[in-house]
N, C-alpha and C positions, 0 to 999 in steps of 0.2 A: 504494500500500500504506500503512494508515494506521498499523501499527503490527509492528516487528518483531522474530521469533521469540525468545525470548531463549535460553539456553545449554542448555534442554531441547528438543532435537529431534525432531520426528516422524521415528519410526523409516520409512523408505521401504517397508518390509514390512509390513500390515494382517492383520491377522487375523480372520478370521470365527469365532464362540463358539458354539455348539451349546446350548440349554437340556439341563440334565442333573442330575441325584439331586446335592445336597452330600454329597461323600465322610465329612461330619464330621457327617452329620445322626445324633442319638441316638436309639436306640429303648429302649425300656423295658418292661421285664418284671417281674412280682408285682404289688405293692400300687400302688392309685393313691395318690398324696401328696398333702399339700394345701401351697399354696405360694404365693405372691405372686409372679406372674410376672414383675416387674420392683422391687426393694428398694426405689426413687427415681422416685416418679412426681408430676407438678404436675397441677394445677388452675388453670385461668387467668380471670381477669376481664379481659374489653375495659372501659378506662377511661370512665366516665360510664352505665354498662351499671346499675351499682347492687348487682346479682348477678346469679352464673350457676351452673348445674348443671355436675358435672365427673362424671367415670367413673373407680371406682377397678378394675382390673383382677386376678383369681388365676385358679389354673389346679392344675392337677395333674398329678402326672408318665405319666399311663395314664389315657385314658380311663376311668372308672368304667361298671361294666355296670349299673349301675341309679341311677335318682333321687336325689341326694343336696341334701340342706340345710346350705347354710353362711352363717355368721354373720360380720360384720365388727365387731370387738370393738376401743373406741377407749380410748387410751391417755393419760389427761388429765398424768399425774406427767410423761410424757415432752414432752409438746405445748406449744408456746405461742400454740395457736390452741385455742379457748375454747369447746365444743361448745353451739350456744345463743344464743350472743353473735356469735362470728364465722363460724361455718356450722351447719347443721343435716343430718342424715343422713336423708335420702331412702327410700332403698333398701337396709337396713343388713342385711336376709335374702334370699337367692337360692337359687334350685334350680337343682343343674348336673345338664340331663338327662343319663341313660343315654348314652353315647358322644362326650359332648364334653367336649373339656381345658380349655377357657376359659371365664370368666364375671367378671361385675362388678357393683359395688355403686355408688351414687348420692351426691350430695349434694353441696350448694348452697352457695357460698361467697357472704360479703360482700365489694364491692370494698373497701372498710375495710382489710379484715384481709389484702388481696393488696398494697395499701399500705404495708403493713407489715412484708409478706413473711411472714406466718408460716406455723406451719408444725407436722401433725396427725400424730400414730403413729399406726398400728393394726396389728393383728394379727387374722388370722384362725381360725375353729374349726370343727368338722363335730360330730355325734356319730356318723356313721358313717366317717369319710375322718380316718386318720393322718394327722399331721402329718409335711413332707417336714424334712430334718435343715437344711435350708439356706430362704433368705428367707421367715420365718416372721414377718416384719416388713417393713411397709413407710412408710415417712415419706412425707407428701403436700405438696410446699410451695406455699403460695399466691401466685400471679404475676399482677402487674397488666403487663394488655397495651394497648397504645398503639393507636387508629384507624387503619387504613393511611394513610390519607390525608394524616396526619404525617410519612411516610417517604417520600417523591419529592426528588430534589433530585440536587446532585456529590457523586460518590461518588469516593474513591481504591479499586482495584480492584490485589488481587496476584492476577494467571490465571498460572497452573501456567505455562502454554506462551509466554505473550505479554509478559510481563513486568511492570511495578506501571504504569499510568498513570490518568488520569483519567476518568469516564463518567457520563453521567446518566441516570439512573433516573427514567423518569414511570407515573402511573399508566396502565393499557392501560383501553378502551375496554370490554370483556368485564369482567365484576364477576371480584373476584378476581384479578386477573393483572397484572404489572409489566411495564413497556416496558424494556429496555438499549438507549438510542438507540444506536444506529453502534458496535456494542459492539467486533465486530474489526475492519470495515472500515466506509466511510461509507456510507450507505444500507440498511445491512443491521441492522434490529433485532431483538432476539430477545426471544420471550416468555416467561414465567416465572411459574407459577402460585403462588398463593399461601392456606395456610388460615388467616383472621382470628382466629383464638382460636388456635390452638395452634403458628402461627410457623413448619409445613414450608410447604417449599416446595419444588418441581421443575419440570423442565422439560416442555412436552408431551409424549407421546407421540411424535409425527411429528418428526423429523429438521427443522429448521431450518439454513436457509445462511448462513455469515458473511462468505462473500461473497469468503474470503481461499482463496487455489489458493496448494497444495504444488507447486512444481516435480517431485518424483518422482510421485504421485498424485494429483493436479488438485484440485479445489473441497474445502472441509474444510464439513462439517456437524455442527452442533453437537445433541447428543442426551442423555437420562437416563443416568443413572450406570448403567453395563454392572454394576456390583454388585450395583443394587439399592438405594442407599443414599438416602435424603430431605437436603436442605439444613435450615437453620434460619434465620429473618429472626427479628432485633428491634428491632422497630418505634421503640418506647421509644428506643432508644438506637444507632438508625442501624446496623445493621450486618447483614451478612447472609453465610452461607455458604452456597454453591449447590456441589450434585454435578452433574456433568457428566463426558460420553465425549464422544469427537469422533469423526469417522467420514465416509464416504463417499457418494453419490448412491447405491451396490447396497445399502449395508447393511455393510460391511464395519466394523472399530474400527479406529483408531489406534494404537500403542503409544508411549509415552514413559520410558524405562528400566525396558522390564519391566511397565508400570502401563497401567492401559486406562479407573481411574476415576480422577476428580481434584475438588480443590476450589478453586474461584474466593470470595479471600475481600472484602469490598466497605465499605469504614467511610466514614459520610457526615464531611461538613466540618461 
């Protein structure tokens, strides 16, 4: 056993989750709204790239039943990214068909100005689609993102379940994807995908073994966040959070105080 359990125990009861409606999921009724469906969204440059296109995202609160024209209106008093100089807007009109809540607008940053970090208001408008009373503004900040191939090496690793120790991190053989050499036990590496520009990462699909057996329920396999949830790598600056569940050869979860998703977090030397 290479490495052992630390004061969070696998609960010897698993549980199987059934896909099923979020009890908390919102529905809406009257007017569709116009809104930025997320207040804080980035744009990312890979380093040496020069520039790159990003997606800025809005939505509305009800589908609209017919064609609508919205405009993304930039904000220079608030910005300290420079419309012209440090990016230029692509895509700055869209039509959100008849029935859909989501759409986006375009536009190309300099790596320069992701250098820099800076960083664009805007706001959106319709001439048919009220405006929703909430994220009626969104800040876009510009992030310079590092090669992967800068990020392999010793990593210090705190796993929810295993405790803080040491592991290395290579890159895998498949584009996109990191190796955890011998991450719970020796011989047993796990893969971990990865997106170059925007720094999620998750685990495959398919259940991977780590090779370590629970005394009450035998082999632990390592699998995506039973939430649902995306990790985050930066590249840049060594570190990465991985979601992960743990789980069994049927399918069954794990529990660890009530919890069934976790985070392994990973800071290079």
């Amino acid at each position: 056993m290479k490495k052992l359990l630390s004061i969070f125990i696998f609960a010897s009861i698993v549980s199987l989750f059934n896909s099923c409606k979020d009890e908390g999921e919102k529905y809406y009724e009257g007017e569709s709204l116009l809104h930025f469906d997320k207040p804080a969204q980035s744009a990312n440059v890979l380093l040496g790239a020069n520039n790159a296109n990003a997606t800025i995202t809005y939505g509305v609160t009800k589908a609209a039943e017919a064609n609508s024209n919205v405009e993304l209106v930039y904000d220079a008093t608030k910005s300290t990214a420079i419309l012209g100089t440090d990016f230029t807007i692509l895509e700055g009109t869209d039509v959100l068909p008849a029935g859909v809540a989501i759409g986006d607008f375009k536009i190309n940053i300099k790596e320069s100005a992701a250098k820099l970090g800076k960083k664009a208001y805007f706001k959106v408008r319709s001439s048919s689609l009220s405006p929703a009373a909430f994220n009626t503004e969104v800040v876009v900040s510009f992030v310079l993102v590092c090669p992967p191939t800068t990020f392999p090496g010793v990593f210090s690793v705190k796993n929810v379940l295993f405790g803080t120790y040491d592991v290395e991190i290579a890159m895998g053989t498949v584009a996109n994807t990191l190796i955890l050499k011998d991450y719970i036990e020796s011989g047993f590496d796990i893969t971990v995908n990865f997106n170059p520009l925007t720094g999620e990462v998750s685990l495959p699909a398919a259940s991977q073994s780590t090779g370590y057996v629970n005394g009450a329920n035998g082999l632990i396999f390592i699998k995506p966040a039973l939430d649902g949830s995306k990790g985050t790598v930066d590249f840049c600056n060594k570190t990465m959070n991985l979601r992960l569940s743990y789980g069994t050869p049927t399918g069954a979860t794990y529990t660890s105080g009530g919890a069934t998703s976790y985070a392994d977090v990973f800071t290079g030397y």
